[in-house]
C-alpha positions in Angstrom: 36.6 -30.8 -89.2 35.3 -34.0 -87.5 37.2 -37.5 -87.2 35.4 -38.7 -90.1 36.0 -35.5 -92.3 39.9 -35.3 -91.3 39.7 -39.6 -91.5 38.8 -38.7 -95.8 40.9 -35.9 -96.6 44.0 -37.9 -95.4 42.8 -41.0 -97.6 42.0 -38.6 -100.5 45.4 -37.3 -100.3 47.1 -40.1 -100.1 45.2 -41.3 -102.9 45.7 -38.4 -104.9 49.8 -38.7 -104.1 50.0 -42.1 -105.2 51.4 -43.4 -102.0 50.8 -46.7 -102.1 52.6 -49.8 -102.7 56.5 -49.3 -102.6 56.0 -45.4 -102.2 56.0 -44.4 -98.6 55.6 -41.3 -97.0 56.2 -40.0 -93.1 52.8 -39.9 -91.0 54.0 -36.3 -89.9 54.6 -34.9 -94.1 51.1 -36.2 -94.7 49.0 -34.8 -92.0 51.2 -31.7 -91.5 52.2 -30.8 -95.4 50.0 -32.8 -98.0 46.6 -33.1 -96.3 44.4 -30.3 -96.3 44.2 -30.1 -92.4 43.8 -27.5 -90.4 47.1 -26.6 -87.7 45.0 -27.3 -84.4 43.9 -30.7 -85.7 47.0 -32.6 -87.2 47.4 -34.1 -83.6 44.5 -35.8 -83.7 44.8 -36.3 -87.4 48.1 -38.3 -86.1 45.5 -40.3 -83.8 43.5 -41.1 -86.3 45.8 -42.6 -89.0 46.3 -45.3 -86.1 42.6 -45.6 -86.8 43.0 -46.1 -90.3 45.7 -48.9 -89.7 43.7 -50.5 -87.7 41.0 -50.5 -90.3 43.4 -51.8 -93.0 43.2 -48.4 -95.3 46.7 -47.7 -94.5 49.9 -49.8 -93.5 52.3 -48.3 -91.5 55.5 -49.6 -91.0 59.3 -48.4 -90.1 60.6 -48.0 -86.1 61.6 -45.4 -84.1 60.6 -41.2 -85.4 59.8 -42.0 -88.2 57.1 -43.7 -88.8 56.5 -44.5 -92.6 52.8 -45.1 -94.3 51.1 -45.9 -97.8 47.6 -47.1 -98.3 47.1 -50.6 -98.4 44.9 -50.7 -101.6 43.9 -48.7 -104.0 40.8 -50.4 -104.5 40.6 -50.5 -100.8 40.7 -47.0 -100.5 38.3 -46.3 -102.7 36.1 -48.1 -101.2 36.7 -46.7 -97.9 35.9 -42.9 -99.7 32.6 -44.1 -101.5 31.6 -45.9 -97.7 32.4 -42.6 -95.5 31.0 -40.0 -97.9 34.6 -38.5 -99.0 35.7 -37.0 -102.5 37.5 -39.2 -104.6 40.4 -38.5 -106.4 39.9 -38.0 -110.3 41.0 -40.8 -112.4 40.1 -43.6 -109.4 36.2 -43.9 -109.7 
């Protein structure tokens, strides 16, 4: 999986969880449990959801170990998936 590949799935997933608005989930159960991501790569997978924040596709927020997220937007999100070539969820498009 590439950046951009791993950068979808966790969107998609997200998406597909509803976690957004007041539902929150811990960067470590969506990249190691919920996404589709290969062992070896939810390091970098980590890595990346900073990317994501900084992109405005995901908020994180929370101190210390655990380190909360949702998606900003659903709309957003969407977006981002139609932009970057991912699968969207059924029921969003």
């Amino acid at each position: 999986m590439d950046d951009q590949e791993i950068k979808n799935e966790i969107v998609n997933t997200m998406l597909h969880k509803r976690i957004v608005g007041a539902k929150k989930a811990q960067v470590t159960t969506v990249v190691g449990r919920y996404a589709a991501i290969p062992s070896h790569a939810e390091g970098r997978a980590k890595e990346l959801v900073e990317e994501l924040v900084q992109e405005g596709v995901v908020e994180q927020y929370g101190g210390g170990h655990r380190s909360n997220i949702h998606l900003s937007d659903v709309d957003r999100s969407v977006e981002y998936l139609k932009e970057n070539d991912g699968d969207i969820p059924f029921g969003f498009d």
